[in-house]
MIDOSE-1310 file (N, C-alpha, C; in nm, 2 decimals, decimal comma, always signed):
residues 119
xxxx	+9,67/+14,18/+8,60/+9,69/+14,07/+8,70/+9,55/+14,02/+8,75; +9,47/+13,95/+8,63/+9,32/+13,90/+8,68/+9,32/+13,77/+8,77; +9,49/+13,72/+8,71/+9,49/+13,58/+8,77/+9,46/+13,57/+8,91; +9,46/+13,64/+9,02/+9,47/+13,60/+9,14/+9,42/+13,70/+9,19
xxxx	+9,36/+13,67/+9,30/+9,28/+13,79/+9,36/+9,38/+13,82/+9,47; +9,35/+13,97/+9,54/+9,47/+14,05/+9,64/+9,52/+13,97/+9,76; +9,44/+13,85/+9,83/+9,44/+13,79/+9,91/+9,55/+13,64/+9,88; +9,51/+13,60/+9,77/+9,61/+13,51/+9,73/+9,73/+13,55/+9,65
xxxx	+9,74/+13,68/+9,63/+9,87/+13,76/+9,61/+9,95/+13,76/+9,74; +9,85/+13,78/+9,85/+9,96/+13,85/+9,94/+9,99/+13,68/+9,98; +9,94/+13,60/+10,00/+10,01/+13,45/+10,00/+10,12/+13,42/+9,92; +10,12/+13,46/+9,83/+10,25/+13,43/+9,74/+10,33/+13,51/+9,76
xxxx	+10,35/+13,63/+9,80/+10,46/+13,73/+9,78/+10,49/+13,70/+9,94; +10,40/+13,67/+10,01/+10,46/+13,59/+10,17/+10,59/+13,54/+10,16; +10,47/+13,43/+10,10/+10,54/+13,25/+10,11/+10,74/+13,31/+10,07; +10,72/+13,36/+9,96/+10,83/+13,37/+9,86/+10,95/+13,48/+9,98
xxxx	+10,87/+13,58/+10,09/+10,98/+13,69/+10,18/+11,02/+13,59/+10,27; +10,90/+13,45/+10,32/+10,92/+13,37/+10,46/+11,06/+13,28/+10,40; +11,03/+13,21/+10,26/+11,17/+13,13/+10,21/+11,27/+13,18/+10,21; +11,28/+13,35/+10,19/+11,38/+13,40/+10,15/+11,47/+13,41/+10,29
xxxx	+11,38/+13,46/+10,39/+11,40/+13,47/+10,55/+11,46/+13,32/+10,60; +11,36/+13,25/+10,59/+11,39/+13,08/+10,59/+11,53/+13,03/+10,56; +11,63/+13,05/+10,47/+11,79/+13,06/+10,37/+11,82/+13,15/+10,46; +11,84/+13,28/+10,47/+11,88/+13,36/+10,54/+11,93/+13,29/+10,64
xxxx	+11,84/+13,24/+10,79/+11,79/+13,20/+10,90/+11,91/+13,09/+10,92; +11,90/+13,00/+10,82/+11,97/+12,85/+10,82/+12,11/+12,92/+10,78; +12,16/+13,01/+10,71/+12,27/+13,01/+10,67/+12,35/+13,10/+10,79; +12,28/+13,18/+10,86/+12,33/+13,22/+10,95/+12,36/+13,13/+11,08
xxxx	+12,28/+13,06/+11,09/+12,29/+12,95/+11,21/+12,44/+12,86/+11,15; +12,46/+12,82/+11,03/+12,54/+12,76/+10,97/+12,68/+12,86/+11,02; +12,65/+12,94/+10,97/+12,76/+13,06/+11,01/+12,81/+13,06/+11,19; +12,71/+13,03/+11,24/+12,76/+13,07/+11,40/+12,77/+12,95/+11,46
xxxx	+12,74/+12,79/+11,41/+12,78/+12,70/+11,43/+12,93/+12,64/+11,36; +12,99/+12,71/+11,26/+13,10/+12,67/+11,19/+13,07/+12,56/+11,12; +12,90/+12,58/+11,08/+12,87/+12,39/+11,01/+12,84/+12,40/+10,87; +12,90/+12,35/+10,80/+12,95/+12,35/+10,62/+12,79/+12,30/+10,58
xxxx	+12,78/+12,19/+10,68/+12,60/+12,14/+10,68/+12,47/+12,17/+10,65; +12,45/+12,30/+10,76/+12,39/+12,33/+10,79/+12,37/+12,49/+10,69; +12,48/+12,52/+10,60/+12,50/+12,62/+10,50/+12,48/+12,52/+10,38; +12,52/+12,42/+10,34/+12,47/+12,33/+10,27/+12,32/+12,33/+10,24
xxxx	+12,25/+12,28/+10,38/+12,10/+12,30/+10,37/+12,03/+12,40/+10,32; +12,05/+12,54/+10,33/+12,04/+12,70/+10,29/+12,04/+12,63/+10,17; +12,18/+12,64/+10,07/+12,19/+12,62/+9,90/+12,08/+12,54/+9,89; +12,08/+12,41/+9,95/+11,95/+12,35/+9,93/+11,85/+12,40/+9,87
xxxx	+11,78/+12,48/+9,95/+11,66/+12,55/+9,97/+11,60/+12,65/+9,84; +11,73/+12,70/+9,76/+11,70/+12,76/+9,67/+11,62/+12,68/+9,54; +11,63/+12,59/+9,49/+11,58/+12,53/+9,39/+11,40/+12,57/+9,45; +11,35/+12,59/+9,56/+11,22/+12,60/+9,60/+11,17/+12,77/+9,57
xxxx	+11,31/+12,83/+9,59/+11,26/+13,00/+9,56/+11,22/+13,04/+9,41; +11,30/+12,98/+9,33/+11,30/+13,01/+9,17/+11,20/+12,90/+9,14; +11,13/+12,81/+9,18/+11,03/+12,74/+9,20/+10,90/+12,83/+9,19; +10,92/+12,90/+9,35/+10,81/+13,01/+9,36/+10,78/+13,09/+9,27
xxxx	+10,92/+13,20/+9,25/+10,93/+13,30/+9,17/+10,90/+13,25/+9,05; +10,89/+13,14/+8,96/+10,82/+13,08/+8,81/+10,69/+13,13/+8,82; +10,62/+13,09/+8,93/+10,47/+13,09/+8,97/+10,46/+13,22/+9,00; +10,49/+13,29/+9,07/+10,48/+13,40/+9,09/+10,49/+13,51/+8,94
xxxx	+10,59/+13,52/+8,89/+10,63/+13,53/+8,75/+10,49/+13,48/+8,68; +10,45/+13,40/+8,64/+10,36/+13,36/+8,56/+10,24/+13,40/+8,57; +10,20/+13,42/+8,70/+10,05/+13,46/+8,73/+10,08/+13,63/+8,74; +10,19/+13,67/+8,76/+10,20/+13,83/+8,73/+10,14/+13,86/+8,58
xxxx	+10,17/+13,78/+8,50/+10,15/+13,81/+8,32/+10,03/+13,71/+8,29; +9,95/+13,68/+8,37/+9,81/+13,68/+8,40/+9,81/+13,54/+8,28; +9,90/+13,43/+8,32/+9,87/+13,27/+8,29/+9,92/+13,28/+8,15; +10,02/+13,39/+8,07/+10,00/+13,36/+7,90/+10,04/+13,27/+7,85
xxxx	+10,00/+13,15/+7,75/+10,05/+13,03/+7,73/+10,17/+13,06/+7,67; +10,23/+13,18/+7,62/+10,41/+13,24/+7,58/+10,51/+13,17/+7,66; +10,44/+13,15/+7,77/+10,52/+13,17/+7,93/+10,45/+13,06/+7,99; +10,44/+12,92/+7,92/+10,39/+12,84/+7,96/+10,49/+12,73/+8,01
xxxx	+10,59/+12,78/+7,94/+10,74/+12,74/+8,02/+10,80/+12,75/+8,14; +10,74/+12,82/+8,24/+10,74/+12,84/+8,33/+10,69/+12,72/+8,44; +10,57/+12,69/+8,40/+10,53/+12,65/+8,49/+10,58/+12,46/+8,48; +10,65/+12,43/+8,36/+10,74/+12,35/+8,35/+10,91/+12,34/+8,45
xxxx	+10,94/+12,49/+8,41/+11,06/+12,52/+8,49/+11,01/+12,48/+8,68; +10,92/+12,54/+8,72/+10,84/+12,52/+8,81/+10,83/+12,36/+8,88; +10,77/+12,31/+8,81/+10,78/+12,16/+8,82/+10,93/+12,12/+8,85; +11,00/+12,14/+8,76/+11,16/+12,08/+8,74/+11,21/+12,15/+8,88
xxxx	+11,22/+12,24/+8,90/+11,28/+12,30/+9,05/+11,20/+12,28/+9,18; +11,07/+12,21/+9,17/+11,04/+12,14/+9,27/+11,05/+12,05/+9,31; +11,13/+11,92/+9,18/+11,17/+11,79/+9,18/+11,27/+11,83/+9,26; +11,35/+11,92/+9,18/+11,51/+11,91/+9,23/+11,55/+11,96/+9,39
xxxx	+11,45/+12,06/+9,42/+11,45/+12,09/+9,56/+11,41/+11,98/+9,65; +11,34/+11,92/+9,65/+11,32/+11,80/+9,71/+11,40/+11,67/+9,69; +11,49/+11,69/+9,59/+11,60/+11,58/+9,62/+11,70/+11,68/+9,68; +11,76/+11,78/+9,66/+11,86/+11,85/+9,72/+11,83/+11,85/+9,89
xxxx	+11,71/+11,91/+9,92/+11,63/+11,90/+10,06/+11,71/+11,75/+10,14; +11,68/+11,63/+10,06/+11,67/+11,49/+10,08/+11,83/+11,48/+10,12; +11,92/+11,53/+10,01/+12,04/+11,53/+10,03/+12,08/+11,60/+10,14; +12,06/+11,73/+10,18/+12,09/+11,79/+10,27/+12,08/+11,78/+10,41
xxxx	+11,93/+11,69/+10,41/+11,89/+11,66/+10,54/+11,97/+11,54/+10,60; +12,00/+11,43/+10,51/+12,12/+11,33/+10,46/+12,27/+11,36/+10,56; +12,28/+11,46/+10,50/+12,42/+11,49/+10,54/+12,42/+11,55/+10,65; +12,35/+11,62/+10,72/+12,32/+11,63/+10,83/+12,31/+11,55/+10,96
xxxx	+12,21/+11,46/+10,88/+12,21/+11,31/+10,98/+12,31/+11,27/+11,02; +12,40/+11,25/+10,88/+12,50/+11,18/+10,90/+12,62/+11,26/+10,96; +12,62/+11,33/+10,98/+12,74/+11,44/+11,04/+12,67/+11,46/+11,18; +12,56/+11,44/+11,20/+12,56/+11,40/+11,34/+12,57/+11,28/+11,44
xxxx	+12,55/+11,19/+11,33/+12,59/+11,06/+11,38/+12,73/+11,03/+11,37; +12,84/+11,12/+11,32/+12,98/+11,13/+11,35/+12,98/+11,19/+11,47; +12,92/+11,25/+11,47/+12,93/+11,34/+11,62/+12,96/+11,29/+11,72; +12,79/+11,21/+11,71/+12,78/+11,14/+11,85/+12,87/+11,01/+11,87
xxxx	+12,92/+10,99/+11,76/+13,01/+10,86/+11,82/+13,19/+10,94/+11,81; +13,16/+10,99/+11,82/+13,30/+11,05/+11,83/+13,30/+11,08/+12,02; +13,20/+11,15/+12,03/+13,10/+11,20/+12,18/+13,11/+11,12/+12,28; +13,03/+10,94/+12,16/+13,05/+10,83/+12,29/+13,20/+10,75/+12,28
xxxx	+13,32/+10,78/+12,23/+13,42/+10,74/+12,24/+13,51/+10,82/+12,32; +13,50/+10,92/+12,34/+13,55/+11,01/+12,40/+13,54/+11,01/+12,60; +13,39/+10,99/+12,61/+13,37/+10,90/+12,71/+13,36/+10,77/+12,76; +13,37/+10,71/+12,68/+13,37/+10,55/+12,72/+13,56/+10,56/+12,75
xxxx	+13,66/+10,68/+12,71/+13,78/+10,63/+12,72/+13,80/+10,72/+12,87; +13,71/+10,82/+12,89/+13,70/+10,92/+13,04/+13,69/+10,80/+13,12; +13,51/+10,74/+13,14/+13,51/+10,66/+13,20/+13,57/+10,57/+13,25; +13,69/+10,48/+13,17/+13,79/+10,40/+13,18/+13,85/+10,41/+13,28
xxxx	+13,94/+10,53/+13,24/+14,00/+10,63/+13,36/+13,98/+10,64/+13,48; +13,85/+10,66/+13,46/+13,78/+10,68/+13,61/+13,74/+10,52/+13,66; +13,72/+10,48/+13,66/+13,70/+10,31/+13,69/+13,83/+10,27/+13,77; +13,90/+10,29/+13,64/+14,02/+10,22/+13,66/+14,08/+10,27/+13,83
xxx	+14,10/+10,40/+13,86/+14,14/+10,47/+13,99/+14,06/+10,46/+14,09; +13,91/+10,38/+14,08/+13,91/+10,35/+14,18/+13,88/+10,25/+14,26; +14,01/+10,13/+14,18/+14,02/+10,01/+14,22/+14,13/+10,00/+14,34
């Protein structure tokens, strides 16, 4: 393992516990919110772990052009994480912008109500 020295190892094997913590984190919140969304966003997230783990993977076997495929796979799963991310963050928006207009109909029909009684 000449590729990387002990210091930029322990960056990588971080980065790679913080993402995994990161998925975890979001899917549990998804869980305790009841939001399909927000567990959506998690799935997301993975195309960035097997991303890492390429790189990780590759510089363990110290760069061999064998396994130069990797760092292609690498590429391809950080395109696609970043459109999935894009989509996820997407549907979120948008499921909150249901929200809130559900929120402000809800009271514009309270308020009515209340108007109306105290004419």
């Amino acid at each position: 393992m000449h590729a990387l020295s002990i210091p930029t190892w322990m960056i990588h094997v971080s980065s790679v516990v913080e993402w995994i913590g990161a998925i975890w984190l979001i899917w549990e919140y998804g869980e305790l919110m009841s939001s399909w969304g927000w567990k959506l966003f998690a799935l997301a997230m993975l195309p960035a772990l097997v991303s890492a783990m390429c790189a990780c993977t590759w510089h363990f076997f110290d760069n061999p052009s064998s396994l130069e495929w990797l760092v292609t796979l690498q590429a391809a799963m950080t395109v696609l994480n970043n459109c999935t991310l894009c989509a996820a963050a997407w549907w979120l928006w948008r499921a909150n912008q249901r929200e809130d207009q559900q929120t402000a109909v809800v009271d514009d029909t309270q308020n009515k109500g209340e108007f109306e009684g105290e004419r």
